[in-house]
N, CA, C and O of each residue as an XYZ file, in Angstrom:
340
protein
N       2.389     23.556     65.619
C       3.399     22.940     66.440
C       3.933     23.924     67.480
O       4.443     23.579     68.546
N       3.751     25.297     67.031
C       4.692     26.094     68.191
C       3.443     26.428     69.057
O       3.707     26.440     70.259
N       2.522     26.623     68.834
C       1.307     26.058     69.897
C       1.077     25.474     70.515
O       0.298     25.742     71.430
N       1.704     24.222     70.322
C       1.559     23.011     71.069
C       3.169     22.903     72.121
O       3.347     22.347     73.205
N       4.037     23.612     71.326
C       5.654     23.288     72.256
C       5.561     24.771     73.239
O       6.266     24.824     74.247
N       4.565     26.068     72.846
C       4.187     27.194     73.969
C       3.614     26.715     75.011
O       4.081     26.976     76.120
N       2.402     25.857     74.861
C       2.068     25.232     76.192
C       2.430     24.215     76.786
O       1.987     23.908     77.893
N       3.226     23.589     76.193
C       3.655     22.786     76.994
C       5.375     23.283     78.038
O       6.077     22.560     78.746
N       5.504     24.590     77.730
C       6.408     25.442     78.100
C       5.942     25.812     79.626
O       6.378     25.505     80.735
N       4.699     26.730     79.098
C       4.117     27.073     80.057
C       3.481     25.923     81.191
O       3.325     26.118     82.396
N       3.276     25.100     80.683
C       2.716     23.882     82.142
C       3.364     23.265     82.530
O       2.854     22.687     83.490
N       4.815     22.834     82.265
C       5.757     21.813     82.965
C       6.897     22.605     82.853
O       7.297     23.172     81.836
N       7.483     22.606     84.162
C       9.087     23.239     84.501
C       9.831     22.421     84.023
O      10.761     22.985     83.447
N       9.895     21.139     83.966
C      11.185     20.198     83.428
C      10.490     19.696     82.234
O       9.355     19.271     82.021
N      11.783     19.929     81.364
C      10.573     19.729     79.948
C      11.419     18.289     79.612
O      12.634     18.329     79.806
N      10.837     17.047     79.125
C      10.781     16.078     78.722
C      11.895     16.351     77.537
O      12.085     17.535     77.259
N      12.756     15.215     76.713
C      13.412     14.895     75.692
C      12.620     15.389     74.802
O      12.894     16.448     74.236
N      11.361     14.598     74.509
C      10.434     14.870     73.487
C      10.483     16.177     73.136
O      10.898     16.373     71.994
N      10.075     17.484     74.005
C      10.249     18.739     73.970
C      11.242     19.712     73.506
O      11.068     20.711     72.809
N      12.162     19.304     73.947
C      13.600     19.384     73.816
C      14.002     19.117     72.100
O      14.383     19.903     71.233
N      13.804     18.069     72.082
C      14.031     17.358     70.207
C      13.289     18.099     69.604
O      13.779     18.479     68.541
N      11.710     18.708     69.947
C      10.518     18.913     68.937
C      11.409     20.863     68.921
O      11.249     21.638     67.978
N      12.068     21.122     69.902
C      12.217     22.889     69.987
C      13.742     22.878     68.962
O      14.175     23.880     68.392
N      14.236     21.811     68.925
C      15.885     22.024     68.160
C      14.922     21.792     66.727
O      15.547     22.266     65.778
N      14.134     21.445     66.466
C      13.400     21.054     65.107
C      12.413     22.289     64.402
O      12.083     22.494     63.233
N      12.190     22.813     65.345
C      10.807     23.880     65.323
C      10.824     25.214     65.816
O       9.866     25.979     65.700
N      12.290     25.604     66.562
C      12.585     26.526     67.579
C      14.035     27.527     66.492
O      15.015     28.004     67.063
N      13.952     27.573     65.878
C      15.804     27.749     65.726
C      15.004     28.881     64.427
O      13.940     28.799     63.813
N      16.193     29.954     64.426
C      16.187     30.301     63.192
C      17.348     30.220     62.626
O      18.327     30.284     63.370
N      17.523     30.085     61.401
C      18.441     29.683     60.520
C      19.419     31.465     60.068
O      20.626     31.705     60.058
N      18.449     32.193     59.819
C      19.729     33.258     59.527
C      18.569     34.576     59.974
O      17.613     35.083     59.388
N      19.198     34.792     61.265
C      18.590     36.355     62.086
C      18.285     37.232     61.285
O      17.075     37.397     61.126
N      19.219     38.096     60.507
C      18.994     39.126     59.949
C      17.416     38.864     58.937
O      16.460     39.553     59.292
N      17.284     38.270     58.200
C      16.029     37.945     57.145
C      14.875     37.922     57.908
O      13.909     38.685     57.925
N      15.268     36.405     58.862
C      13.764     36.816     59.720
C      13.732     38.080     60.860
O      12.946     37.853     61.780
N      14.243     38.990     60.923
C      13.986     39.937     61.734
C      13.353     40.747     60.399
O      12.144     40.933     60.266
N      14.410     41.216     59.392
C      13.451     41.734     58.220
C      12.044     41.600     57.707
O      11.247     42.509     57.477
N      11.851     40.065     57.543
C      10.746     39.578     57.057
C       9.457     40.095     58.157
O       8.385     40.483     57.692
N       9.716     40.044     59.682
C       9.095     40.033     60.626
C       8.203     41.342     60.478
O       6.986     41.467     60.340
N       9.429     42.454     60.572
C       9.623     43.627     60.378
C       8.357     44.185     59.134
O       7.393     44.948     59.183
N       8.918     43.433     58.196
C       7.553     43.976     57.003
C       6.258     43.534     56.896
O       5.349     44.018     56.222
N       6.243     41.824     58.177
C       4.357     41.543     58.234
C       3.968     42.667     58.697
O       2.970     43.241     58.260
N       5.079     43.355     60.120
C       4.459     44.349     60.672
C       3.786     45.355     60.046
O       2.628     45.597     60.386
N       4.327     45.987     59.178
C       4.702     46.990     57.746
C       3.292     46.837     57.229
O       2.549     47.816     57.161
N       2.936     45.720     56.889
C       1.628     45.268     56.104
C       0.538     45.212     56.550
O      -0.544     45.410     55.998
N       0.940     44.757     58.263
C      -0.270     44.453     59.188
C      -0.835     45.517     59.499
O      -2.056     45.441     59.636
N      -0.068     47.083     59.754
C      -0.046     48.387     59.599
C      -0.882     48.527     58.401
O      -2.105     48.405     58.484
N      -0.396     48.731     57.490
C      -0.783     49.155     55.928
C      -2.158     48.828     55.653
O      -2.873     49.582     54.993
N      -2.775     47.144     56.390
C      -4.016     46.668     56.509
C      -4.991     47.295     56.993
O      -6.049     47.617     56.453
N      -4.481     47.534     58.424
C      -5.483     48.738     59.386
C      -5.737     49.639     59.048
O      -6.881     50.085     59.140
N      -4.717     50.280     58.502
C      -5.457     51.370     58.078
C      -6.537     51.577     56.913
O      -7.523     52.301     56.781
N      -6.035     50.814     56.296
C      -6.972     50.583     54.720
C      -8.121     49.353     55.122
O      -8.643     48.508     54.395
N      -8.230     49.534     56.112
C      -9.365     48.268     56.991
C      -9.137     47.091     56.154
O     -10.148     46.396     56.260
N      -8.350     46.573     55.427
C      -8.439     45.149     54.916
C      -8.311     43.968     55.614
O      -7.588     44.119     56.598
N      -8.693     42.965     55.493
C      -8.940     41.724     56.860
C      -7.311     41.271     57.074
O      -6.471     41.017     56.211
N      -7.212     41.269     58.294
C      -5.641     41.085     58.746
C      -5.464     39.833     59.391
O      -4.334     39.654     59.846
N      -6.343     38.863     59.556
C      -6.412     36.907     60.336
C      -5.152     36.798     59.944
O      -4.347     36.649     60.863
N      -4.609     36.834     58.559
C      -3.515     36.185     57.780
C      -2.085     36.811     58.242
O      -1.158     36.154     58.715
N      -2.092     37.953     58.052
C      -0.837     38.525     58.829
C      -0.871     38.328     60.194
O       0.141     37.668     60.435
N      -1.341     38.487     61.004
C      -1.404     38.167     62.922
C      -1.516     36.893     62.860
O      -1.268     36.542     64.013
N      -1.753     35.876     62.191
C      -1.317     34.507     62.438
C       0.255     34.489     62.003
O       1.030     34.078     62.866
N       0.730     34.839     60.918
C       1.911     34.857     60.712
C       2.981     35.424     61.603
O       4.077     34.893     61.787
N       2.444     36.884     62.296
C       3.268     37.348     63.428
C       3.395     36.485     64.336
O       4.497     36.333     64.863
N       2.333     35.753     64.711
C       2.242     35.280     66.139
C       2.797     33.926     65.840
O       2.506     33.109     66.713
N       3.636     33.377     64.686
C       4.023     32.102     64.945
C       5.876     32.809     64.661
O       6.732     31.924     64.646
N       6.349     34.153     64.475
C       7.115     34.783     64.584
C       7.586     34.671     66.618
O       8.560     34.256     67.245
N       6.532     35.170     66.910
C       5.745     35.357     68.439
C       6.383     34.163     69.554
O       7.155     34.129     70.512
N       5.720     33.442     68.937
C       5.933     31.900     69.346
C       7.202     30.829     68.944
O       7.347     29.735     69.489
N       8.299     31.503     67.622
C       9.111     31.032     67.353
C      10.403     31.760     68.810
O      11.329     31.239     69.432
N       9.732     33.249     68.813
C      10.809     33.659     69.886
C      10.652     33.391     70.976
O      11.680     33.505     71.644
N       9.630     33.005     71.604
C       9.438     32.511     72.860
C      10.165     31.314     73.347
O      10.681     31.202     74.459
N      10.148     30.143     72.090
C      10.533     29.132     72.114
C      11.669     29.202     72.346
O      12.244     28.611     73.259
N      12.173     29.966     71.517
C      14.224     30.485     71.696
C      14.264     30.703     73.298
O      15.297     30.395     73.892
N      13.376     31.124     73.869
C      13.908     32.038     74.968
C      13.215     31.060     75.512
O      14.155     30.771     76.252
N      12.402     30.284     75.810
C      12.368     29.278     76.964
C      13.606     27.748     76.798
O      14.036     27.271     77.848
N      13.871     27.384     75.996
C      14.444     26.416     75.548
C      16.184     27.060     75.678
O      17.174     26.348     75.845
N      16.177     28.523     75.550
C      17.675     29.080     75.282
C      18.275     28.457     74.525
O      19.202     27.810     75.013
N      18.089     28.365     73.272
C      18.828     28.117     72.101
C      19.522     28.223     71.715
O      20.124     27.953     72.754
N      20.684     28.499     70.700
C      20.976     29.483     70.276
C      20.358     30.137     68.767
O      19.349     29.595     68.317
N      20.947     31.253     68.030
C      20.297     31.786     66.834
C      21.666     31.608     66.039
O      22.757     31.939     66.502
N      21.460     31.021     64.730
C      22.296     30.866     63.657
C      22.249     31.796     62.961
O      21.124     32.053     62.531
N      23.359     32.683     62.544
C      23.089     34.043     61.682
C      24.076     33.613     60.764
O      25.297     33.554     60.912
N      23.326     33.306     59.739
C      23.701     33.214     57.890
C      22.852     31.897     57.497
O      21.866     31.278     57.895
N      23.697     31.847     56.610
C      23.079     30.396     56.230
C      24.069     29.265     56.516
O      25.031     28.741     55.956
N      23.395     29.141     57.627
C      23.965     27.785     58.636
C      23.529     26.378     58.009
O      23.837     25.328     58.573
């Protein structure tokens, strides 16, 4: 889904309702501090992988929907809920 609400970011300047509804649904994080943590330790792992050459698809998909959750914030300008909202 954040694949699908990135490009459609990127190809239309006025973004439709639809867009709008799908980014308050799919766009938001619920409490900053955790997911910056959590983010923080795919990195940690994704690291830890390379070096120990173990296959990393699974972590860099996980970053990159991290990736794509912040983009969304920042094209849509959201806001971020810090706690448990």
């Amino acid at each position: 889904m954040f694949m699908f609400i990135t490009s459609q970011i990127d190809s239309e300047k006025n973004l439709s309702d639809l867009y709008q509804r799908s980014a308050l649904l799919y766009c938001y994080i619920d409490d900053y501090p955790t997911w910056l943590e959590q983010q923080s330790r795919l990195n940690y792992f994704l690291q830890f992988a390379q070096f120990f050459s173990i296959d990393t698809n699974r972590i860099e998909q996980e970053l990159e929907q991290y990736r794509l959750q912040r983009e969304c914030l920042k094209a849509f300008e959201l806001p971020i809920i810090i706690g448990n909202g």
